[in-house]
Backbone bond lengths (Angstrom), bond angles and torsions (degrees), N, CA, C in turn:
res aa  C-N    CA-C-N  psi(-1)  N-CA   C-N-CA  omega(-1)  CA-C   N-CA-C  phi
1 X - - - 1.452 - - 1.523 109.33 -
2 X 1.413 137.24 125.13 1.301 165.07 166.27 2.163 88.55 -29.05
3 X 0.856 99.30 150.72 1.056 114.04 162.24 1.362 125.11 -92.63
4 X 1.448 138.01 131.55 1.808 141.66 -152.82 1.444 113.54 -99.48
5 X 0.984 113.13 88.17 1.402 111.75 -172.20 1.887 118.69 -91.25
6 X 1.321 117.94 132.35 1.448 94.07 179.14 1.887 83.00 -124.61
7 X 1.865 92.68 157.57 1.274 86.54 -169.01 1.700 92.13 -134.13
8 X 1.228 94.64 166.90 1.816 102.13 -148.45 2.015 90.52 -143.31
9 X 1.502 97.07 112.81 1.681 121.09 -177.01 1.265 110.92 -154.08
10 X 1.282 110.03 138.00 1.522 107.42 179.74 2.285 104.74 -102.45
11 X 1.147 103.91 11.68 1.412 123.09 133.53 1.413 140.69 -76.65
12 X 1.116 112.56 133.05 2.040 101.53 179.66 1.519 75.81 -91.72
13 X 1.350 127.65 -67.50 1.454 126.10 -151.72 1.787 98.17 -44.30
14 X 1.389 120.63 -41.14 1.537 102.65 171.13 1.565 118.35 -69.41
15 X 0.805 97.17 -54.11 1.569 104.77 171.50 1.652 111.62 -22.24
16 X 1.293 120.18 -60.07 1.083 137.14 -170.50 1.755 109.21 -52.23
17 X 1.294 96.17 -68.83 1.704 138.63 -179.56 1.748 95.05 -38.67
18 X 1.456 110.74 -60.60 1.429 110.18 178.06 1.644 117.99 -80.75
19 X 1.354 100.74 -35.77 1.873 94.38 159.50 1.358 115.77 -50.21
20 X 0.939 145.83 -47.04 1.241 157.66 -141.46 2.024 99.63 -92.28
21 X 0.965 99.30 -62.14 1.802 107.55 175.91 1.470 95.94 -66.38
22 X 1.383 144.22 -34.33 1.419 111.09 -153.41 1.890 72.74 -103.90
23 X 1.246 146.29 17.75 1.778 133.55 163.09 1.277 85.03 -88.09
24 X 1.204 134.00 -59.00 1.675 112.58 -173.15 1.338 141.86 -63.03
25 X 1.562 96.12 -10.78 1.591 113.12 -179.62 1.818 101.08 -89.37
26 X 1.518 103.75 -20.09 1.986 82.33 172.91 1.799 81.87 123.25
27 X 1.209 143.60 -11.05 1.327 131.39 175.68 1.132 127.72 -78.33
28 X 1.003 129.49 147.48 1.702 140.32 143.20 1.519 123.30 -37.63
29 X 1.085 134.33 89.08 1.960 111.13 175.61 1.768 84.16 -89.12
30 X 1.282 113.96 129.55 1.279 118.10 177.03 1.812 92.90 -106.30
31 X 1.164 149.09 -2.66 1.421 122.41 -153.66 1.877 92.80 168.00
32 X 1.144 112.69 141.82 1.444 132.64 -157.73 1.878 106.35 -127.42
33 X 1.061 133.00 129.70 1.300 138.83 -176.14 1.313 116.76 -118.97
34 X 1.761 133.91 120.94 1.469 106.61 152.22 1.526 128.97 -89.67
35 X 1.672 103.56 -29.24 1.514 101.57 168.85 0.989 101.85 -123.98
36 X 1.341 101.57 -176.67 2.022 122.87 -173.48 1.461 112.46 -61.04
37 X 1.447 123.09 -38.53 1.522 116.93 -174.46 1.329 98.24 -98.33
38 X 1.209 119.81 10.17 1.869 107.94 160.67 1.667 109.54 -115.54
39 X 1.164 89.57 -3.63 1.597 96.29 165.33 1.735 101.71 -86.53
40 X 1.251 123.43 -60.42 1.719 119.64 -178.40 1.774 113.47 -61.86
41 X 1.348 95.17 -1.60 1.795 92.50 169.97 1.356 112.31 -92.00
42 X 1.489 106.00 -47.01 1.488 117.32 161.23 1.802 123.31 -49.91
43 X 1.171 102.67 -34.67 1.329 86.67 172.14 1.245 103.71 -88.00
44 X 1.113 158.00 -64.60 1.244 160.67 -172.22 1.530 92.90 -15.44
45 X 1.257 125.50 -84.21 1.460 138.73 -168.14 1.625 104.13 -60.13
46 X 1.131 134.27 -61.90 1.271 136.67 -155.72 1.893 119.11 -83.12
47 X 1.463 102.14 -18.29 1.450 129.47 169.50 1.773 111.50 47.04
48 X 1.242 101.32 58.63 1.718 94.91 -161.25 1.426 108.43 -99.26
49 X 1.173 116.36 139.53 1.640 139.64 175.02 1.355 104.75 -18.07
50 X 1.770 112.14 -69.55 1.556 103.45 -173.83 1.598 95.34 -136.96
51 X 1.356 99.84 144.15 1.826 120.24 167.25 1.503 104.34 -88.72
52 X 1.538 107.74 125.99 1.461 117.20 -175.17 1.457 90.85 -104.33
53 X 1.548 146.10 106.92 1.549 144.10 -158.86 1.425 111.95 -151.10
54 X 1.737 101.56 97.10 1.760 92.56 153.48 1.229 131.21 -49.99
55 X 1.613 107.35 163.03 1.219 106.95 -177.24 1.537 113.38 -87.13
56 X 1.347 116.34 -42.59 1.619 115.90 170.92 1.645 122.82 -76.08
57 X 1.056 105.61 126.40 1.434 96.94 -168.21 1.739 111.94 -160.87
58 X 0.918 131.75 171.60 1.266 121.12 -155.72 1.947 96.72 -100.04
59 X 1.580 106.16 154.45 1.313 121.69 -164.07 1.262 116.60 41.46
60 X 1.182 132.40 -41.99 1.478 123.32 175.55 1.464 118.74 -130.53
61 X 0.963 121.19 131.20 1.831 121.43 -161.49 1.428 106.11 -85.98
62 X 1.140 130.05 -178.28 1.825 148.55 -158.17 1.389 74.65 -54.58
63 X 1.689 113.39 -76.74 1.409 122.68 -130.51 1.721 115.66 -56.80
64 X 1.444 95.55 -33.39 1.478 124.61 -127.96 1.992 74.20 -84.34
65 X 1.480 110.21 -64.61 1.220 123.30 163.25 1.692 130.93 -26.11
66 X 1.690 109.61 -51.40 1.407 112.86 167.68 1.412 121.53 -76.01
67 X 1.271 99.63 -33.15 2.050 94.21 156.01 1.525 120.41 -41.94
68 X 1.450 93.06 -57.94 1.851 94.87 -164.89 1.587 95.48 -64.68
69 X 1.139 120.54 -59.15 1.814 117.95 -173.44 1.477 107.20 -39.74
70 X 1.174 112.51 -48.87 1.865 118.70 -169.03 1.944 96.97 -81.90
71 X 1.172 124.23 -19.28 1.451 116.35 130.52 1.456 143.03 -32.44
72 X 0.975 109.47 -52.08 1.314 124.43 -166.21 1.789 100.05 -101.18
73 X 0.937 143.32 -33.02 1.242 164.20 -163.31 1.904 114.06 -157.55
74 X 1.259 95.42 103.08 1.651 97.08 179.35 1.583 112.03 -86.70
75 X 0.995 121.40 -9.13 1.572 133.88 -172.06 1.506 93.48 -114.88
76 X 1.521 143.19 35.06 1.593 145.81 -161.57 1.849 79.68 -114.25
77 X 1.429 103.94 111.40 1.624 109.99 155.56 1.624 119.40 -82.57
78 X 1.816 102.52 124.48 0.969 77.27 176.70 2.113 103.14 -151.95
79 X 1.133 101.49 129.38 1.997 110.14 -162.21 2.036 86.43 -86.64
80 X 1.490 89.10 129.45 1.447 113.75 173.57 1.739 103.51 -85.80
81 X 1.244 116.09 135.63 1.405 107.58 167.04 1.785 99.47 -127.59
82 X 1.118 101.72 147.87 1.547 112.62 174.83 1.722 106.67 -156.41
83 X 1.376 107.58 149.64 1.428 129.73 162.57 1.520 131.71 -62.84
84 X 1.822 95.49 -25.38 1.748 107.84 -163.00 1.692 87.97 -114.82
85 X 0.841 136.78 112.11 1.731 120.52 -177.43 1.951 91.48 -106.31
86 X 1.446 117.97 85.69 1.067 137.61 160.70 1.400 114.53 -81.75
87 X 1.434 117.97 104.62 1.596 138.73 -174.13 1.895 80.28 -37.72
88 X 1.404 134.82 -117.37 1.199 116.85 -148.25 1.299 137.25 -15.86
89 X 1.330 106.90 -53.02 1.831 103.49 176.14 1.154 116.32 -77.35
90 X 1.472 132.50 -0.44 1.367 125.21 159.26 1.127 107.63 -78.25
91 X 1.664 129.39 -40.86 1.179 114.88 -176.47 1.750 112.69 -57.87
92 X 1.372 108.23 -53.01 1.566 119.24 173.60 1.062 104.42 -9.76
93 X 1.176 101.09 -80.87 1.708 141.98 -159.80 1.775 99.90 -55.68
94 X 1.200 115.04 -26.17 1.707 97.11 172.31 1.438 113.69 -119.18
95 X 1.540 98.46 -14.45 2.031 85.89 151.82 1.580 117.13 -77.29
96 X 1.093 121.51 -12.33 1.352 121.88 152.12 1.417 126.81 -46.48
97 X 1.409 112.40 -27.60 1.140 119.35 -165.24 1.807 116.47 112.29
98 X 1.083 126.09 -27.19 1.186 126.14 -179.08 1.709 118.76 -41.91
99 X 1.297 98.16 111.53 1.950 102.66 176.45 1.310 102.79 -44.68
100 X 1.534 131.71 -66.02 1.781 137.54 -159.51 1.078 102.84 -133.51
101 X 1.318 94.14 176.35 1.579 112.29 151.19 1.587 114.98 -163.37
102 X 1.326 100.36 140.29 1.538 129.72 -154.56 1.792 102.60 -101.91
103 X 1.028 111.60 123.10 1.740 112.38 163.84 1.056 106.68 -95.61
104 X 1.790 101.45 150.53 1.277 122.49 -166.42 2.168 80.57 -103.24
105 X 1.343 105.88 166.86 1.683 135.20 -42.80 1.393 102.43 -20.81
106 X 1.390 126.36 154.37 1.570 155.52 -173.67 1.626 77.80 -91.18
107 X 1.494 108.73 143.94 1.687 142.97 148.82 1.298 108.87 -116.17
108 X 1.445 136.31 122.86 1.065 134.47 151.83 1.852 109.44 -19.88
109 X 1.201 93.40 -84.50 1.088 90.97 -166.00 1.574 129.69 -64.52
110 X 1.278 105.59 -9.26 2.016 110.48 164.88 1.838 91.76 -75.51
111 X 1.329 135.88 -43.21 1.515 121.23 -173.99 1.229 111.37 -72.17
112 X 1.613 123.08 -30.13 1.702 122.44 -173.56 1.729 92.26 -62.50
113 X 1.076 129.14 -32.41 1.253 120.07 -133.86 2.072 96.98 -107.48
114 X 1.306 106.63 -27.48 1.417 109.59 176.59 1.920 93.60 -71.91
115 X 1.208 106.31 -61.73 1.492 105.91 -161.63 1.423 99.11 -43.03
116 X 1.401 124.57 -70.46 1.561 131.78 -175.50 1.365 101.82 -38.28
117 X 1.528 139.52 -61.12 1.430 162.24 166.51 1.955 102.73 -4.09
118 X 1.776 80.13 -71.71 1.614 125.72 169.65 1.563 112.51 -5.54
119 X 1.834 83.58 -73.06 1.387 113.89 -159.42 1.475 118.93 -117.22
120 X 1.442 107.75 18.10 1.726 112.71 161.21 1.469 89.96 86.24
121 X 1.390 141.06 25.39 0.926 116.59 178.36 1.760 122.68 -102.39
């Protein structure tokens, strides 16, 4: 079984861009996000393997977002992607708990390799 990915952008045009690379890499996108508390509703209901989640994003930011998920689920994988890779919020972002983090522009193969990374694969 494909692995379930829901991915969390306050872009559709990203949204899209990374749906699109993780269907060719062999994944599931089960569920699509623009902000953080419709991303933690989505996971709640949709329960997916790994959260693909910028950090800027509308009403609630990367961080603020992987708290509440790793709330609700402490074992919730989930790869940060961002454009600005600013040493603090990466650090944040993986004392948060965050497995990776992915720079935008997206490479197939830098995203095949966090998700698999992710999930022991």
């Amino acid at each position: 079984m494909a692995t379930r990915i829901l991915i969390t952008d306050g872009t559709r045009f990203t949204r899209e861009l990374l749906a699109g690379i993780l269907a060719r890499c062999g994944f599931d996108v089960v569920g699509e996000a623009g902000t953080g508390r419709e991303c933690v509703d989505l996971f709640r209901s949709l329960k997916p393997d790994v959260v693909m989640m910028d950090f800027a994003m509308p009403e609630m930011d990367g961080v603020a977002t992987l708290k509440q998920i790793r709330a609700i689920d402490s074992k919730a994988v989930v790869v940060m992607c961002t454009a600005v890779g600013k040493p603090r919020r990466i650090r944040d972002a993986i004392q948060a708990g965050a497995k990776d983090i992915v720079s935008k522009p997206y490479r197939a193969s830098e995203v095949n390799r966090a998700v698999l990374g992710a999930v022991g694969g």
